[in-house]
N, C-alpha and C positions, 0 to 999 in steps of 0.2 A: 331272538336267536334265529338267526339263518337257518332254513330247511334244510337245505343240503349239510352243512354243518350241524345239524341238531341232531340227523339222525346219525353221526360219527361219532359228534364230542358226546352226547348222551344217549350215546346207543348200546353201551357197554352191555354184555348181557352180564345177567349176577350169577358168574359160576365160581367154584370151590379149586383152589391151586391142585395143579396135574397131577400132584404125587399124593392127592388126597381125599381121590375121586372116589375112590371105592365107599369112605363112610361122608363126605362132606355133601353140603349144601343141595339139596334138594326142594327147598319150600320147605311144601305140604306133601312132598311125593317121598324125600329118603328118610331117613331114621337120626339123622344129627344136620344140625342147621347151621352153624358156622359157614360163613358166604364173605367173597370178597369180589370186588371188581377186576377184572381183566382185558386187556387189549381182544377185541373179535377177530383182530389180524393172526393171534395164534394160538387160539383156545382149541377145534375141532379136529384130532390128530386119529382119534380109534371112536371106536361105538364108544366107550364110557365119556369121554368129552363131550360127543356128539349127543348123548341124553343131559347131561348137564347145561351145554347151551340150549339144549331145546326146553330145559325146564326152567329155564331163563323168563323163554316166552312167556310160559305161564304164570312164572313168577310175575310178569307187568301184565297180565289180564286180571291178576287177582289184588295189586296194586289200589290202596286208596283213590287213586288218580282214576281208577279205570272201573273195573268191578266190583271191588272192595269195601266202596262204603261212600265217601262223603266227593268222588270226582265225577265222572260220566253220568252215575246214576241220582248222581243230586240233582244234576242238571234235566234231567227227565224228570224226576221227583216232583222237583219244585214247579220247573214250567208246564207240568199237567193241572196244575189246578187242584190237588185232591191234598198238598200234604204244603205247611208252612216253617217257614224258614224262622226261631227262636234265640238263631246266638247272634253273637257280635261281631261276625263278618260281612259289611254289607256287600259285598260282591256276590254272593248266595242270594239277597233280595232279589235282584235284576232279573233274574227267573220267574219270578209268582209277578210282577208286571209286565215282561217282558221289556226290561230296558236295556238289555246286557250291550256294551259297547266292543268294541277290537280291544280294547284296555284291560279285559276283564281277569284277572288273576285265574280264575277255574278255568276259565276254556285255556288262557295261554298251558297251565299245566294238564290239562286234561289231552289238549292238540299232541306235546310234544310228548306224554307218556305212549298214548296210543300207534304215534309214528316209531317212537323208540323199538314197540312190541315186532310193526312192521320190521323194521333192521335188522331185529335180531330173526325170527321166522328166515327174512330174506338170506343171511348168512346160513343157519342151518339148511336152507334147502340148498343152496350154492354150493357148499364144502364137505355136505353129507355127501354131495352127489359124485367125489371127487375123490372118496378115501380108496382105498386098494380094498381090496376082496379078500387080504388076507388080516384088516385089522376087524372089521364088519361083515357079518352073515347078509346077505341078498336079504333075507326074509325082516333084520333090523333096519336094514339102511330104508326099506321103501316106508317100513311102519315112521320112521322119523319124519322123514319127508313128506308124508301124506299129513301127519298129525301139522308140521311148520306151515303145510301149503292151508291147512283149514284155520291154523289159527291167525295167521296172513288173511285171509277171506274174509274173517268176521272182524279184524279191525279195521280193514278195510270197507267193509258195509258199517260199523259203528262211524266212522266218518265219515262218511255219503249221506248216512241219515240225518248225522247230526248239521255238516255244512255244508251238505250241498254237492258244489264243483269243489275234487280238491285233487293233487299231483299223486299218479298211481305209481308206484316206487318198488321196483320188480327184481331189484339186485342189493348187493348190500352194498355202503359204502366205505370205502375205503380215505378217500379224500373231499375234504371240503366242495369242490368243485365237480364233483363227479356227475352231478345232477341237473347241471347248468345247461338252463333251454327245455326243460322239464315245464312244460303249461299243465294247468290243471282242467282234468276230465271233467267230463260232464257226470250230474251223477247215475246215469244211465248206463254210463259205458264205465264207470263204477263198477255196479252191478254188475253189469256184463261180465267185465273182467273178475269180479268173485265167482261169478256159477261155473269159469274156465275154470278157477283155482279148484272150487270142487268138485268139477267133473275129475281132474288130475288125479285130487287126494281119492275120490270114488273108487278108481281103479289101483289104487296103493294098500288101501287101511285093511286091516282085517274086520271079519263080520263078528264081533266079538260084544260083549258088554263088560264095562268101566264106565263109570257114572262119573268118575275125577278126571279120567283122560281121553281126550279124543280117538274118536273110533269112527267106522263105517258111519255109525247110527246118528252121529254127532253129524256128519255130511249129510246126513236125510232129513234132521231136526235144520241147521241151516237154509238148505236149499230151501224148504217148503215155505219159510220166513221170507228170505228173498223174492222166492219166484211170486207171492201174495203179494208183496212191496212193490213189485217190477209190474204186479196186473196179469202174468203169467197164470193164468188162476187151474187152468188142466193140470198143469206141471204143480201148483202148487196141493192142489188136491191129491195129486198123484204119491208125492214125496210121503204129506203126512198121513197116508193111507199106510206105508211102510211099517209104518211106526205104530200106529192103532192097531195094527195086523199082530205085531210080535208079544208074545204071549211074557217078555221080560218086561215088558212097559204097563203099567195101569194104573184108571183112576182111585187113589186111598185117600182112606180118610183124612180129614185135615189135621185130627189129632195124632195120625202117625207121620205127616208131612214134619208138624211145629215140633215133634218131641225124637225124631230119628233122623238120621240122614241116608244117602243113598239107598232111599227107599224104592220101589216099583215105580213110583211119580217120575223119579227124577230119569232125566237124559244124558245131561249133562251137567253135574254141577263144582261148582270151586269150594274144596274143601281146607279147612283151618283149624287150627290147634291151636291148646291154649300156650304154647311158645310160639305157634305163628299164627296171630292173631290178626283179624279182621278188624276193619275198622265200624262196621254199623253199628256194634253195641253202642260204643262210644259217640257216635256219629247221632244216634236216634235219641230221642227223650226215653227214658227206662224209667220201670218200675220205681217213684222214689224220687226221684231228682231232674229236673228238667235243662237236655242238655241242646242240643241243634237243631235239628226236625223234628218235627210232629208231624200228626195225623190233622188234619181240618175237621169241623163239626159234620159236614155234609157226609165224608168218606165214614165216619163213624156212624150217621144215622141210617146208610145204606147198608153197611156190616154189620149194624144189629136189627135190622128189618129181616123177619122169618121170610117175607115175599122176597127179597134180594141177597142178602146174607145169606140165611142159615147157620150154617155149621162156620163158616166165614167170620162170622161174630168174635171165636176165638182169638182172628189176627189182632183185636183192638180189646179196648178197656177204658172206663174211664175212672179215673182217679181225681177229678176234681174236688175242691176244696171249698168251704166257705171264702176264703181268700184268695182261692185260685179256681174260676169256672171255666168249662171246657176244654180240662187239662187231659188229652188223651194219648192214651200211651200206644206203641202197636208190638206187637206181641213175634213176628215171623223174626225178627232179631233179639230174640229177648237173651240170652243165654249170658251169666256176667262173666265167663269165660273166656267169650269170645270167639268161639271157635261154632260158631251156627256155619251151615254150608250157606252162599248165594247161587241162586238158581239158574243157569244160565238158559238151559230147552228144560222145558216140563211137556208130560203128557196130553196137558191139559190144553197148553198152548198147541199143540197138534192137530184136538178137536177140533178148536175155536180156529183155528185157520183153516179144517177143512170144510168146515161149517161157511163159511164167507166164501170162500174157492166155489163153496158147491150153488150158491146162491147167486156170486157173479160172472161165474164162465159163462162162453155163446148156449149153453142148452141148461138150463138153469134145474138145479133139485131140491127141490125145496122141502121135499119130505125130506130128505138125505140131510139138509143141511139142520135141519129143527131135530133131526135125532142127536146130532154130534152136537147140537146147543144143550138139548136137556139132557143130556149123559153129563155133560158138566156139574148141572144143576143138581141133579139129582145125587152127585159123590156129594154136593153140599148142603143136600133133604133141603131144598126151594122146590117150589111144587113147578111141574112140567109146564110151558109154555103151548098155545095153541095156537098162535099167529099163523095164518096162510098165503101172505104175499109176501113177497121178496123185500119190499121196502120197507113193513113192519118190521121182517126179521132182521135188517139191517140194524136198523135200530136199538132192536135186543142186542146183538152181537155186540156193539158198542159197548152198550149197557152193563154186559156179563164182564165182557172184558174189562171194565173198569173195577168191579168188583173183586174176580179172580187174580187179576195183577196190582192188585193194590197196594201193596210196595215195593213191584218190581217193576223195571224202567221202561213200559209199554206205552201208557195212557198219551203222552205227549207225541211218540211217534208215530200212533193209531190216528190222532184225531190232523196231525197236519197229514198223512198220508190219503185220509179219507177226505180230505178236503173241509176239514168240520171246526180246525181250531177256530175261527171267524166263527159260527155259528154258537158253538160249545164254551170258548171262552171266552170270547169277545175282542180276540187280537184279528182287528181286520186288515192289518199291514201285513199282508203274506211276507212281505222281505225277513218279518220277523219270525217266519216261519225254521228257517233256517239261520244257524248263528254265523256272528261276522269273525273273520279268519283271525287271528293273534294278530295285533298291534306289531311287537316286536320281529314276526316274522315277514310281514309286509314290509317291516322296516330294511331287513336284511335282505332280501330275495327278490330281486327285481322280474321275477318269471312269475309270480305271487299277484292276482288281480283281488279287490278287496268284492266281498258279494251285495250284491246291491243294498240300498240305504242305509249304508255302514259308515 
């Protein structure tokens, strides 16, 4: 499917018919769920539209294809090394070898959910910005706009991470053609263009806390991700100090992380009910029944080691069988519900990036960065670390990180960021560092160059 046409014909956002705005379609944000597709050409007329398409957005970050369970974050899953792929799709294999081709069924629907998310952001920033003053308050039209412009930002960095060089897409579109002569960025100027996106929303959001909807806090959890990504490491250090600093944010236990949701941990996270439900139960091998992914032996014998685990050990389980050995289950999805939150900024990830920030900026701290390691460890009773060189604790941080995000989509963008996939998993073809662009959209979009050894 053509780019430019993909982000038209399947950019629909999912809002609720005009005269039914007040109780309809929200997600996981209104109180009645009935949802219908609609033209983006005349969805955003007053603030109540304008919150419906912007929960649109949200709607495809929480989307199977994206956040939600078996798209984006299988793809990280699988290709870190730690968790195996057990059903009957082999396009899900291609991942844990790293053979995925431009053909691959996940990425093509993973590509085009994620640009859809773009479309639709891009619309609400464009037509919010546009309404009269007497259908929208000043104070709602900037909160919209700032919330669109951030969640534009991070799917925009989830694609830089994931392929590289891809086309930075700043308006909504209207016609197939609209985008022709559009090359794709490098992914630096990716980045670049996200930290503009959240400098923008910076100056928009209110200073507020919501754990389901973007806020100020949710720009400072971002930035500090990107600016560690980009090498930025003062800037990166800077942001997640924000966030260590605010007395709403802290490290809890992991028994109140697995058994509550929008707890003090969280920053930001995508919330689900059991009428809008999440795909990881279903997605994950559960208690009982073995269905798609699992957890590997290694990630399991790390989660129950007191020295690396801890309290960690909770995430997993193992239920194996005389007839079925190293059947392990993992527990941060376990709810048969459905309705577990995904995590998208935690506190925790705050440390651990200032902990790196503080170890590789030009004037290095190393005591600084060994306290924000063991404050990790220590919410997870693993006993405190004592390394004193920068390259040991490198290594730690890795290490932590592997354990702490163990089924959330980090491990695979950590270790080609750090230049470590070759070392850590044995993939020494960097082209396979980053995935090759959808088949079908190469095939349509002649502005579309495919990324090397594809």
């Amino acid at each position: 499917m053509k780019r430019k046409s993909f982000l038209h014909t399947s950019g629909l956002v999912l809002v609720a018919l005009t005269g039914l705005l007040t109780t309809a379609c929200r997600s996981y944000f209104l109180d009645v769920e009935p949802q219908q597709s609609i033209s983006d050409q005349s969805v955003i007329v007053d603030a109540a539209t304008a919150e419906v398409a912007l929960l649109g957005v949200y709607d495809k970050l929480q989307s199977s294809n994206y956040y939600g369970g078996d798209g984006y974050q299988a793809a990280a899953y699988l290709a870190g090394g730690d968790n195996l792929w057990v059903g009957t799709l082999n396009y899900y294999s291609n991942f844990i070898t790293h053979s995925y081709r431009s053909d691959n069924t996940l990425l093509n629907n993973v590509w085009s959910t994620i640009y859809t998310a773009v479309n639709g952001a891009n619309n609400v920033i464009d037509k919010v910005e546009k309404l009269d003053n007497r259908v929208i308050t000043e104070a709602v039209r900037k909160q919209y706009i700032g919330e669109a412009y951030v969640l534009r930002s991070l799917a925009l960095f989830d694609l830089a991470r994931a392929w590289g060089n891809v086309p930075i897409i700043l308006k909504p579109t209207t016609s197939p053609n609209d985008f022709d002569g559009i090359k794709q960025s490098t992914q630096k100027d990716v980045y670049r263009q996200v930290l503009a996106d959240l400098t923008t929303a910076e100056n928009l959001l209110p200073a507020r806390v919501d754990r389901n909807r973007v806020t100020l806090n949710t720009v400072y959890a971002l930035k500090a991700r990107v600016h560690l990504y980009n090498g930025d490491f003062q800037e990166a250090e800077t942001y997640a100090s924000k966030l260590i600093a605010d007395s709403n944010y802290e490290l809890v236990s992991w028994a109140t992380i697995l058994n509550g949701k929008n707890t003090k941990e969280s920053i930001f996270e995508l919330a689900y009910s059991t009428a809008d439900r999440s795909a990881h139960y279903g997605s994950w091998s559960n208690d009982g029944y073995r269905n798609q992914f699992c957890p590997g032996p290694d990630i399991y014998a790390l989660l129950q080691n007191p020295a690396t685990g801890g309290e960690r050990k909770q995430l997993i389980k193992d239920i194996s069988t005389p007839a079925i050995r190293n059947y392990f289950v993992q527990l941060l999805y376990w709810r048969s519900t459905s309705d577990n939150p995904t995590y998208l900024f935690r506190i925790a990830e705050q440390y651990l990036i200032r902990s790196e920030a503080r170890i590789k900026k030009a004037t290095p701290d190393v005591a600084g960065a060994l306290a924000d390691l063991n404050a990790v460890r220590a919410r997870s009773k693993v006993a405190a670390l004592t390394v004193t060189t920068a390259t040991e604790l490198a290594l730690a941080l890795e290490n932590e990180r592997r354990v702490e995000f163990a089924f959330e989509p980090h491990r695979w963008f950590d270790l080609v960021r750090t230049n470590r996939a070759a070392t850590v998993l044995g993939v020494t073809d960097a082209n396979k560092w980053i995935f090759p662009i959808p088949y079908n959209d190469l095939a349509a979009d002649k502005d579309l160059v495919q990324n090397p050894g594809y």
